[in-house]
N, CA, C and O atoms as a DFTB+ gen file, in Angstrom:
624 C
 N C O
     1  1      19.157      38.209      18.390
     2  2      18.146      39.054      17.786
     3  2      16.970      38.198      17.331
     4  3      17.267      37.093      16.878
     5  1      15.653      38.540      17.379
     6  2      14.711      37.684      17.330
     7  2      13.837      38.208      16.229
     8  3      13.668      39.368      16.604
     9  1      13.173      38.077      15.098
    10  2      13.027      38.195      13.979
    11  2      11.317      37.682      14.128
    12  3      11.189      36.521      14.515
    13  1       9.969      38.490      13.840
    14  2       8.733      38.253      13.892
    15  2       8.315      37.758      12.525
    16  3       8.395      38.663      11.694
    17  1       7.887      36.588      12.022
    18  2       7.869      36.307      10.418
    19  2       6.132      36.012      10.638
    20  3       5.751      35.155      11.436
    21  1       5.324      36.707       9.951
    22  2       3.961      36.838       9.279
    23  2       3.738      35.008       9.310
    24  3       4.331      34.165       8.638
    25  1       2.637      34.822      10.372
    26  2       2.288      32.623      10.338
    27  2       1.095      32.840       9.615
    28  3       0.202      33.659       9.831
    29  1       1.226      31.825       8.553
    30  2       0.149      31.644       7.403
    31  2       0.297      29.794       7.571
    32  3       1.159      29.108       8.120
    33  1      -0.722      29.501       6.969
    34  2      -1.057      27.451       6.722
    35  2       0.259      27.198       6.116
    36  3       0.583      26.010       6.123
    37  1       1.592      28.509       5.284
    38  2       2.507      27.524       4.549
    39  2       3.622      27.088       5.463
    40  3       4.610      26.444       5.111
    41  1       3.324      27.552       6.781
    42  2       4.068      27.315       7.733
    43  2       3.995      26.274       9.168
    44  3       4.712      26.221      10.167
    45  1       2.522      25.337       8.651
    46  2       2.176      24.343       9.163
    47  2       2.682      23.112       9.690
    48  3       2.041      22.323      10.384
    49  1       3.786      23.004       9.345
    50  2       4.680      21.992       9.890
    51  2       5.852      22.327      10.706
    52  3       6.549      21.582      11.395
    53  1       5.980      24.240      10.389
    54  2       6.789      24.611      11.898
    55  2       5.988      24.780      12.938
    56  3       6.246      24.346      14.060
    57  1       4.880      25.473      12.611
    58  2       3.644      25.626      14.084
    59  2       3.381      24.088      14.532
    60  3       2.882      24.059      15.657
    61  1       3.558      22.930      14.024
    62  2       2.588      22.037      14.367
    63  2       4.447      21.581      15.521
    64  3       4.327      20.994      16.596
    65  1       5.498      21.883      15.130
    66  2       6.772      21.523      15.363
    67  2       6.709      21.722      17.349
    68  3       6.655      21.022      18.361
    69  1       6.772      23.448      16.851
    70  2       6.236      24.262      18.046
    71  2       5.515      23.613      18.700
    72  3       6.077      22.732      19.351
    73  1       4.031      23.722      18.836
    74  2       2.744      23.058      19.466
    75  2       3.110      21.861      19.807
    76  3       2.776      21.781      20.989
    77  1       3.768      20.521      19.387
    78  2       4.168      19.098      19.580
    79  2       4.937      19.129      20.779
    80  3       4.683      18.707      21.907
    81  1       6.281      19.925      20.139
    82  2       6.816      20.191      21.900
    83  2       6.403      20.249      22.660
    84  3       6.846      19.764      23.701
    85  1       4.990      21.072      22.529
    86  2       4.575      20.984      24.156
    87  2       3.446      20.519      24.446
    88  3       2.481      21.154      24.872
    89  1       3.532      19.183      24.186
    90  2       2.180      18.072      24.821
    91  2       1.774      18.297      26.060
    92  3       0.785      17.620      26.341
    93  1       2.231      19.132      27.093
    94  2       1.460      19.327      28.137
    95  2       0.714      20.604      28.061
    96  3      -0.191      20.848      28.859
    97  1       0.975      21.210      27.371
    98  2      -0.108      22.681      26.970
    99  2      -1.263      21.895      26.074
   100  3      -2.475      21.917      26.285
   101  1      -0.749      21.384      25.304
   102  2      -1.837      20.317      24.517
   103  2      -3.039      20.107      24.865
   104  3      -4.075      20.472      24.310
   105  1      -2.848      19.348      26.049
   106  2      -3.289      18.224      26.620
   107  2      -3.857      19.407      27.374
   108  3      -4.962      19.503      26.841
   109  1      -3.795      20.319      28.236
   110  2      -4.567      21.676      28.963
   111  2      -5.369      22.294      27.644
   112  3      -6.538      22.665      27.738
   113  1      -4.779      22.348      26.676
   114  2      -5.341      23.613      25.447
   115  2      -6.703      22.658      24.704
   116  3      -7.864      23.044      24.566
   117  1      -6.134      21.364      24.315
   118  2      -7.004      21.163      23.494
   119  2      -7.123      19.631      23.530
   120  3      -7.185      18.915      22.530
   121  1      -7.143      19.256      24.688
   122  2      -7.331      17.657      25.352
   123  2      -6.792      16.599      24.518
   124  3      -7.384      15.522      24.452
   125  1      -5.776      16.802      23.911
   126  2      -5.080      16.128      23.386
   127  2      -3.182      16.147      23.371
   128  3      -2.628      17.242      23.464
   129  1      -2.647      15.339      23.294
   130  2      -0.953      15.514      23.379
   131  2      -0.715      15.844      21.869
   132  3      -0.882      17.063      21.826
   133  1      -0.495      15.527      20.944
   134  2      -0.567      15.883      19.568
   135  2      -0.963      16.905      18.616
   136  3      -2.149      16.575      18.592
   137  1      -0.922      17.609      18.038
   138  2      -1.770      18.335      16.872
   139  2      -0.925      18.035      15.555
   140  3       0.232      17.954      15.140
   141  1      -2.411      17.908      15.123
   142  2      -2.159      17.061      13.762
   143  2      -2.789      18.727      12.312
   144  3      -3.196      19.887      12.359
   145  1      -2.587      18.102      11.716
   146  2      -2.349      19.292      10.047
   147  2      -4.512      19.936      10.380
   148  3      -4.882      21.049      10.006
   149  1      -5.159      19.264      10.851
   150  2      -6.999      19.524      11.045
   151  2      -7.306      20.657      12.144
   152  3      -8.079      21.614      12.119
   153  1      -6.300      20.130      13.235
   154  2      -6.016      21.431      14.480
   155  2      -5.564      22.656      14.266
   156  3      -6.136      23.690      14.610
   157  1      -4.378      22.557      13.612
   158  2      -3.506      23.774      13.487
   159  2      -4.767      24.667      12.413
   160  3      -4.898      25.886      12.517
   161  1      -5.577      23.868      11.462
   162  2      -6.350      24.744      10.110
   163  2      -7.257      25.648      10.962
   164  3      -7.376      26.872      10.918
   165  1      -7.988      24.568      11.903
   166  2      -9.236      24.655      12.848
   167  2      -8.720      26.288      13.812
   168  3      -9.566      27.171      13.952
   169  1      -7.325      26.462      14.370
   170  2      -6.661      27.350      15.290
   171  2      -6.489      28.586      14.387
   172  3      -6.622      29.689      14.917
   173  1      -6.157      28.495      12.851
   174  2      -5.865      29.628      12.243
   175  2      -7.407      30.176      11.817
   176  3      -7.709      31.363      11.936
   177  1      -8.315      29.185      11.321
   178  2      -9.913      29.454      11.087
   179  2     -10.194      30.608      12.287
   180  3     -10.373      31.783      11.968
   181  1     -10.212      30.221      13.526
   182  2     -10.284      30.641      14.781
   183  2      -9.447      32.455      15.256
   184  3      -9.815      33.411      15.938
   185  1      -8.445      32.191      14.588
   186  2      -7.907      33.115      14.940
   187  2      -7.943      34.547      14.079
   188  3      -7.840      35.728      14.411
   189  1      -8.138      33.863      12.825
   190  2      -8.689      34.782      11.629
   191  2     -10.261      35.435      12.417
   192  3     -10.363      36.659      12.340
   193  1     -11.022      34.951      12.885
   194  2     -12.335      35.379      13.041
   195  2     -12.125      36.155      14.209
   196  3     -12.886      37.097      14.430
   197  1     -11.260      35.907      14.933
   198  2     -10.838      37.179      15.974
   199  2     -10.161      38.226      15.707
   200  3     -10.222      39.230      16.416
   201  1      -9.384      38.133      14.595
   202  2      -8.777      39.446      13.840
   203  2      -7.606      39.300      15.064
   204  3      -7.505      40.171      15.927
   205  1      -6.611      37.927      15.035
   206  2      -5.641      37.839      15.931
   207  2      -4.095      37.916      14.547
   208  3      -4.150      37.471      13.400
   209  1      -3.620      38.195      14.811
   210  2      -2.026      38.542      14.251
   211  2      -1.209      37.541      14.873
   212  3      -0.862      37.443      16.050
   213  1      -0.902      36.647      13.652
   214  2      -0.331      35.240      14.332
   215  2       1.182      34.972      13.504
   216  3       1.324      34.423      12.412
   217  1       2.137      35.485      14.304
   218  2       3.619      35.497      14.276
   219  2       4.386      34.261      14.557
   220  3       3.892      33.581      15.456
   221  1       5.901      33.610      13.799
   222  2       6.830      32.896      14.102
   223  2       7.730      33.665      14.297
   224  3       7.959      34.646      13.590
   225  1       8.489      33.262      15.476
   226  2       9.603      33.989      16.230
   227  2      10.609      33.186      15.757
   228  3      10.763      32.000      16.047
   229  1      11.440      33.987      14.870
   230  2      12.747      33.082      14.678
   231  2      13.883      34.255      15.417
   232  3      13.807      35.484      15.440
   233  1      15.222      33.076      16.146
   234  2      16.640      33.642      16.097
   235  2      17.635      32.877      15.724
   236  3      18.141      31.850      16.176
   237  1      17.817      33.513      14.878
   238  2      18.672      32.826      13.738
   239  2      18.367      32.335      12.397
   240  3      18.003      33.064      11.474
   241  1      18.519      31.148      12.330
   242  2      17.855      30.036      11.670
   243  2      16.549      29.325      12.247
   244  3      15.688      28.764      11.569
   245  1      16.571      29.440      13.439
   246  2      16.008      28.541      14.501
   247  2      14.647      29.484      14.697
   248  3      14.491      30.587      15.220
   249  1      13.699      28.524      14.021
   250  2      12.184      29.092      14.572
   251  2      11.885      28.663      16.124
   252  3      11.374      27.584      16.425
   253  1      12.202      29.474      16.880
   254  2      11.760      28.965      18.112
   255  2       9.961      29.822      18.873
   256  3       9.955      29.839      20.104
   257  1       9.183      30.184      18.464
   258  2       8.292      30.483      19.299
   259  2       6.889      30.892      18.213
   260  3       6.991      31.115      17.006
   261  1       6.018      30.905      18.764
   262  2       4.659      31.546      18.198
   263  2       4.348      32.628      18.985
   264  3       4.334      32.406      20.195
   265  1       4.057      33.913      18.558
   266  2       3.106      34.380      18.983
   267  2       1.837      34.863      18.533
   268  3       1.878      34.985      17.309
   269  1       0.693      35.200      19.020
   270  2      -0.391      35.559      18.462
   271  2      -1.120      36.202      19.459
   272  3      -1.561      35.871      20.559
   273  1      -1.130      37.642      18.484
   274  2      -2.365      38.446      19.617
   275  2      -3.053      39.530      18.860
   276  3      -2.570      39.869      17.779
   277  1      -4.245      40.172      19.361
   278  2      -5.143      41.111      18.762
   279  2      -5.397      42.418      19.259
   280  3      -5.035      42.509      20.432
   281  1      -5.857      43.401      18.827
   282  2      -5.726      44.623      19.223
   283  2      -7.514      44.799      20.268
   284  3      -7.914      45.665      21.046
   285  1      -8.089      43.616      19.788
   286  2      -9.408      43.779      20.488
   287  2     -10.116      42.575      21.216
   288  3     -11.149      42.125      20.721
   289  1      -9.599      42.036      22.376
   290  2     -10.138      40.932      22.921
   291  2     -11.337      40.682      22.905
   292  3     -11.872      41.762      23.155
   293  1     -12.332      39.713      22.727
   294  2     -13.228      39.637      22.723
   295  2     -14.367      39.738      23.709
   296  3     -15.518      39.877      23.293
   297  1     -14.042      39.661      25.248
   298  2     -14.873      39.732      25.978
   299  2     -14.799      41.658      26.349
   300  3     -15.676      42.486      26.594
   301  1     -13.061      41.748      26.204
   302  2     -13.071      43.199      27.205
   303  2     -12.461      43.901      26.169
   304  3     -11.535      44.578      26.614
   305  1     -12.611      44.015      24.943
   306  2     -12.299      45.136      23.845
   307  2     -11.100      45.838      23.985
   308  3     -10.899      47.006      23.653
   309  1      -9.949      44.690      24.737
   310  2      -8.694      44.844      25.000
   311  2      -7.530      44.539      24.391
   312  3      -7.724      43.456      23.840
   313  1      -6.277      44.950      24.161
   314  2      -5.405      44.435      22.934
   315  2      -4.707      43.096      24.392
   316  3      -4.546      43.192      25.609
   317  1      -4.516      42.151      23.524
   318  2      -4.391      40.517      23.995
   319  2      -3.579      39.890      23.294
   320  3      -3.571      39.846      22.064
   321  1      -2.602      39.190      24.277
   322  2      -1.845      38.130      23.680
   323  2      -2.822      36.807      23.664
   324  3      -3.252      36.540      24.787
   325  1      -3.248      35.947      22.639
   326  2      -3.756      34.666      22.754
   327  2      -2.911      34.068      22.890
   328  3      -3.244      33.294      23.788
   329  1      -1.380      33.721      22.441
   330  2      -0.791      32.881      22.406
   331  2       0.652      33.275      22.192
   332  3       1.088      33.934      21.248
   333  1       1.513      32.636      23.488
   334  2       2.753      32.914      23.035
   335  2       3.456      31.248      23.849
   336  3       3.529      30.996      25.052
   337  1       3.883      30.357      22.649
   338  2       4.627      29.054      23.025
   339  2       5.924      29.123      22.347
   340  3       6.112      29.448      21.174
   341  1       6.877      28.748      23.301
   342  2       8.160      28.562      22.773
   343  2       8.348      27.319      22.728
   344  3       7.702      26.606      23.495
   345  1       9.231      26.778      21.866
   346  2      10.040      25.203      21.016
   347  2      10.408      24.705      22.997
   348  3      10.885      25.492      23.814
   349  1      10.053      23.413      23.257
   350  2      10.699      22.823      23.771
   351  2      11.877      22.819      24.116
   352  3      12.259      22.916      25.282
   353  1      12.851      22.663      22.760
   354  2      14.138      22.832      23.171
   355  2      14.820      24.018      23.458
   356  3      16.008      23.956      23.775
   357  1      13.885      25.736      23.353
   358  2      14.476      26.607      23.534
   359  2      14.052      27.331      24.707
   360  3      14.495      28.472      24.839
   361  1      12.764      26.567      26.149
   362  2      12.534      26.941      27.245
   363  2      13.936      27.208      28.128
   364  3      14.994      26.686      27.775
   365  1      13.857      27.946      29.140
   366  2      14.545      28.135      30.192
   367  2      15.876      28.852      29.994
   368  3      16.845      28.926      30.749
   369  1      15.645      29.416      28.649
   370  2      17.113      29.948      28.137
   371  2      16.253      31.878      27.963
   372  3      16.797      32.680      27.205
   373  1      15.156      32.232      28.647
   374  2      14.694      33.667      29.152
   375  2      14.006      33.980      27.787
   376  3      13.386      35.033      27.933
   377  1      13.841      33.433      26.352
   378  2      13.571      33.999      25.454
   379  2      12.213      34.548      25.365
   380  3      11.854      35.577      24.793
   381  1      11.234      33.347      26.289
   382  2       9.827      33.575      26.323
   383  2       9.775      35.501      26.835
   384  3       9.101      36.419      26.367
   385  1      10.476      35.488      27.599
   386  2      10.612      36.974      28.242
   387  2      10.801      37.849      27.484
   388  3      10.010      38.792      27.521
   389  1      11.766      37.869      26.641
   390  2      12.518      38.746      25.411
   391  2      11.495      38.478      24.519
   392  3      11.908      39.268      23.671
   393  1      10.484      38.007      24.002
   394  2       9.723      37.933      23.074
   395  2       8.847      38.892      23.554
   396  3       8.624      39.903      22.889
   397  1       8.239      38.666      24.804
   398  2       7.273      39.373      24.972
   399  2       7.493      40.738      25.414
   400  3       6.576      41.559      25.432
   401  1       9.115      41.103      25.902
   402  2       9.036      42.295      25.989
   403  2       8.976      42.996      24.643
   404  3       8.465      44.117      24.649
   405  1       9.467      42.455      23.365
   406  2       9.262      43.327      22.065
   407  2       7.772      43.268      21.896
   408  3       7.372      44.217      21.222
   409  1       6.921      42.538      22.254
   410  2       5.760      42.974      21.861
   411  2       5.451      43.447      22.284
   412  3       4.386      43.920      21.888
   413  1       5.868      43.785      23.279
   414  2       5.515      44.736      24.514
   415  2       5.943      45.652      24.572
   416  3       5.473      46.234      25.550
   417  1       6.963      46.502      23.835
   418  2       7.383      47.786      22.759
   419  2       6.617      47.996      21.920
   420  3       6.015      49.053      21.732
   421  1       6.533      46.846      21.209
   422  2       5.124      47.143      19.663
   423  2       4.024      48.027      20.560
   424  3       3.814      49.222      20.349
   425  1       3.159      47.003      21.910
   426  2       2.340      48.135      22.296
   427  2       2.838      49.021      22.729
   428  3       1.942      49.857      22.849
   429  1       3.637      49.380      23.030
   430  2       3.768      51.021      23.736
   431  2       3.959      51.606      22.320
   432  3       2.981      52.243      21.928
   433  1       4.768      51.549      21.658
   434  2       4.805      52.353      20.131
   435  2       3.223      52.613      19.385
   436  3       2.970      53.320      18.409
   437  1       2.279      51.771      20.222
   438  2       0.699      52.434      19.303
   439  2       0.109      52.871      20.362
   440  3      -1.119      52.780      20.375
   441  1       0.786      53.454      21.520
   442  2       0.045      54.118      22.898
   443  2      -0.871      53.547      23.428
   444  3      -1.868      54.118      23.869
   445  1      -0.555      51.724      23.476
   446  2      -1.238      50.670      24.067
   447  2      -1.106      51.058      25.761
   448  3      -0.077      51.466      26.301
   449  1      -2.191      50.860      26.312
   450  2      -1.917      51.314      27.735
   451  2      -2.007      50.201      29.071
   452  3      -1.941      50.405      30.283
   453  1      -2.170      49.065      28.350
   454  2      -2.709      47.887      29.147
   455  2      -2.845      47.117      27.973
   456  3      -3.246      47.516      26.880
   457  1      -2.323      45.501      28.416
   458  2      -2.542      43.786      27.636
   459  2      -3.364      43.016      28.718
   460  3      -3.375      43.160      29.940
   461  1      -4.197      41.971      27.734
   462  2      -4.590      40.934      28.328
   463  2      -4.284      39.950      28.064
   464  3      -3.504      40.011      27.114
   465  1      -4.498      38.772      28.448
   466  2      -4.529      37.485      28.581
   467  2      -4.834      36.397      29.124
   468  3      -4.249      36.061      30.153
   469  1      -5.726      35.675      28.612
   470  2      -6.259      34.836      29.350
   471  2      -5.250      33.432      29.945
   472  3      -4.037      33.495      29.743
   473  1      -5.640      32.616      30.426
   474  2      -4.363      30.866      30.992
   475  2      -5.356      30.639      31.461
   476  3      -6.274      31.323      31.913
   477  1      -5.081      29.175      31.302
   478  2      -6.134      28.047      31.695
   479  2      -5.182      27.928      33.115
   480  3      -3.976      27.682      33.169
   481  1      -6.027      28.157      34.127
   482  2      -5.719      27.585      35.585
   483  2      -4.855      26.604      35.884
   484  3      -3.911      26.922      36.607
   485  1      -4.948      25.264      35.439
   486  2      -4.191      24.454      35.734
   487  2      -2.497      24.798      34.986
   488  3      -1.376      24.369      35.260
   489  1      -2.949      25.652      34.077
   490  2      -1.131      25.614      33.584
   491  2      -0.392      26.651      34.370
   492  3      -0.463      27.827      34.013
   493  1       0.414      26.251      35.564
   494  2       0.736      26.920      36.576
   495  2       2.068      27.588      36.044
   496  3       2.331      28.772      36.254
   497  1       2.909      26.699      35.316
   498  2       3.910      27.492      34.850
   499  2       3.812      28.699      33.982
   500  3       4.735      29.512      33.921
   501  1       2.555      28.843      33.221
   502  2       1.897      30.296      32.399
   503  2       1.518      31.331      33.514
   504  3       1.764      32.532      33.402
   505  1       0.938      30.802      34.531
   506  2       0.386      31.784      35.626
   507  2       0.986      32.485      36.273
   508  3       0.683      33.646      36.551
   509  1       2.482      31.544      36.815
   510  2       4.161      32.383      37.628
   511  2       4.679      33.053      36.039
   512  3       5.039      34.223      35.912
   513  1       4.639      32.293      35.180
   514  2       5.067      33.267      34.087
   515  2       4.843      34.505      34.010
   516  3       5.722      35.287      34.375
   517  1       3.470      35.029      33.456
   518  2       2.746      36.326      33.775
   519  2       2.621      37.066      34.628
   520  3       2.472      38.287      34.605
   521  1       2.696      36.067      35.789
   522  2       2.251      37.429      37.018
   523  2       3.658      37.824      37.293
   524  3       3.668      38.970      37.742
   525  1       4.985      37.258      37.184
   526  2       6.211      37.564      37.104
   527  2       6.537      39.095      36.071
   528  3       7.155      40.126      36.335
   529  1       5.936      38.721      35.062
   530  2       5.888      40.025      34.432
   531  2       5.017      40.941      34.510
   532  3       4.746      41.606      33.510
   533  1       4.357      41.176      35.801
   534  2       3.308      42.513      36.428
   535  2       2.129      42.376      35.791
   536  3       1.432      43.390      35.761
   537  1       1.478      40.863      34.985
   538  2       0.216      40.554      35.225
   539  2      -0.547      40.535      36.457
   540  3       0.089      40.475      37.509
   541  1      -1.835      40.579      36.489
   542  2      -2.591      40.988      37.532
   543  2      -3.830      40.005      36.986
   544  3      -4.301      40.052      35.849
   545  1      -4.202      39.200      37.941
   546  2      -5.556      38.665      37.928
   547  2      -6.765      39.357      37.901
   548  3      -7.042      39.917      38.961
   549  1      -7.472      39.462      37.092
   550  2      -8.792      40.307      37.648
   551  2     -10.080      39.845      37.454
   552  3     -11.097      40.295      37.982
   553  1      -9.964      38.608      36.403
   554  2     -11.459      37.408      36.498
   555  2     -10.944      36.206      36.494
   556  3      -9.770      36.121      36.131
   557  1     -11.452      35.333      36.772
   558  2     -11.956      33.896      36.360
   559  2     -13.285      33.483      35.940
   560  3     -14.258      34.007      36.483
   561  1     -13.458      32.497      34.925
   562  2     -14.486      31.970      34.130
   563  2     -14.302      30.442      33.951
   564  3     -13.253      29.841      34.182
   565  1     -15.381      29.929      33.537
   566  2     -15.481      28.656      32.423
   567  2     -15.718      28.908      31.446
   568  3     -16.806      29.286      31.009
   569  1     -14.435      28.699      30.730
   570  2     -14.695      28.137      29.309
   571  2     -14.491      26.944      28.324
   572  3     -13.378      26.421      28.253
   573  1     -15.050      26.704      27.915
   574  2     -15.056      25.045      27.322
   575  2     -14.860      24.097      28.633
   576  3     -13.783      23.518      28.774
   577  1     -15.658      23.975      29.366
   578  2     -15.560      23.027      30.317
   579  2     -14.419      23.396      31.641
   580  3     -14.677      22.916      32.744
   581  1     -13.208      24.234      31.474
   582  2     -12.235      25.049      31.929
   583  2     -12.370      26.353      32.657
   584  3     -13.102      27.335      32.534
   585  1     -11.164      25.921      33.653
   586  2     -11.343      27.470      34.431
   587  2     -10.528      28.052      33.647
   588  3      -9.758      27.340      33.003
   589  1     -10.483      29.421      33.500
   590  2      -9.669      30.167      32.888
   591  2      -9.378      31.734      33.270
   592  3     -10.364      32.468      33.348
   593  1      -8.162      32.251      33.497
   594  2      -7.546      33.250      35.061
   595  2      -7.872      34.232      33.505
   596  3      -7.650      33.745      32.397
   597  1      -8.362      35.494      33.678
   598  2      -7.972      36.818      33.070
   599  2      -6.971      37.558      33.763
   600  3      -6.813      37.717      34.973
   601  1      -6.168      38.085      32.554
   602  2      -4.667      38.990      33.753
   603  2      -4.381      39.986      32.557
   604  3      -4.368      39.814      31.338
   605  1      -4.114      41.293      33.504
   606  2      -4.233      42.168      32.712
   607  2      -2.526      43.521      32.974
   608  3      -2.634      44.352      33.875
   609  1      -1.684      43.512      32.426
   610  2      -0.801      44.053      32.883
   611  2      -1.096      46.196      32.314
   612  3      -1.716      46.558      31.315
   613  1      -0.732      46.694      32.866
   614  2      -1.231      48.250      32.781
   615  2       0.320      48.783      32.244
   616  3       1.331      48.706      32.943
   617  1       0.296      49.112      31.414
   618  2       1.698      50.248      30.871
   619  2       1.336      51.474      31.252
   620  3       0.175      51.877      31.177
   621  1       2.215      52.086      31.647
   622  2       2.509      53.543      31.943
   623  2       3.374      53.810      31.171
   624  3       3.852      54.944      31.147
C-alpha cells in the first residue's frame, strides 16, 4: 500500500535522498550528479510558482518516490505530472507504475480527461516509460538549452 505524504523543505533530506539516487536524471535535469540543500529550495521556489502539488510516496516505512504535479500546465493549461522519481533502490520492482496509476485515479475522481508531461529527450528510459503507459507524443521544444518530448495520455 503506498501512502501520498504532503513534501514541504522539512523533508529535505528525504527528497535530496530520492534525487541523489538518481545522478543520471541529475545530470539530464539539472547538469549536475548531486543536489545539494540550494537545489532542492531553488525546485520547491519553482514549483510553488507553478501551483505544482509536491508529494512523498511512502510504503511502509520506506519513502520510496516523489511525485509532483499541477492541475494547470503552463504552456497547455493542462493537469501535469512534473515529476515522478523513484529511490534507486526501489526501481524495477513496477512501483513507478502503481504510483502513477493512483494518481491516475485521483484524476479520474475530478473528471480529469487527459495528463501531461513533459521528458527531456535524452532520458530514454522516461520516454519507454510513458509511452508504455498510453502517452502520446505531440510536441517537441527547447528548453534550457534541451530538447524536451510533450506527451499527453487521454482518459476516457
Amino acid at each position: 500500500m503506498f501512502f501520498f505524504l504532503k513534501n514541504d523543505m522539512k523533508f529535505v533530506e528525504t527528497e535530496k535522498d530520492i534525487m541523489n539516487s538518481n545522478q543520471e536524471y541529475n545530470v539530464i535535469a539539472y547538469d549536475k550528479k548531486v543536489l545539494g540543500n540550494e537545489d532542492i529550495l531553488e525546485i520547491h521556489e519553482e514549483t510553488e510558482a507553478l501551483q505544482i502539488e509536491r508529494y512523498l510516496v511512502k510504503k511502509g516505512d520506506d519513502f520510496i518516490a516523489i511525485l509532483d504535479y499541477g492541475m494547470s500546465s503552463p504552456r497547455h493549461q493542462k493537469p501535469w505530472i512534473s515529476l515522478l522519481a523513484v529511490h534507486k533502490k526501489f526501481q524495477g520492482l513496477g512501483y513507478a507504475k502503481k504510483i502513477y496509476m493512483l494518481y491516475e485515479e485521483r484524476m479520474r475522481s475530478q473528471q480529469v480527461n487527459g495528463i501531461h508531461i513533459a521528458v527531456h529527450s535524452t532520458n530514454k528510459s522516461a520516454v519507454n516509460f510513458w509511452t508504455s503507459l498510453g502517452f502520446i507524443q505531440f510536441d517537441e521544444r527547447i528548453y534550457e538549452d534541451k530538447v524536451i518530448l510533450s506527451f499527453e495520455k487521454v482518459l476516457d
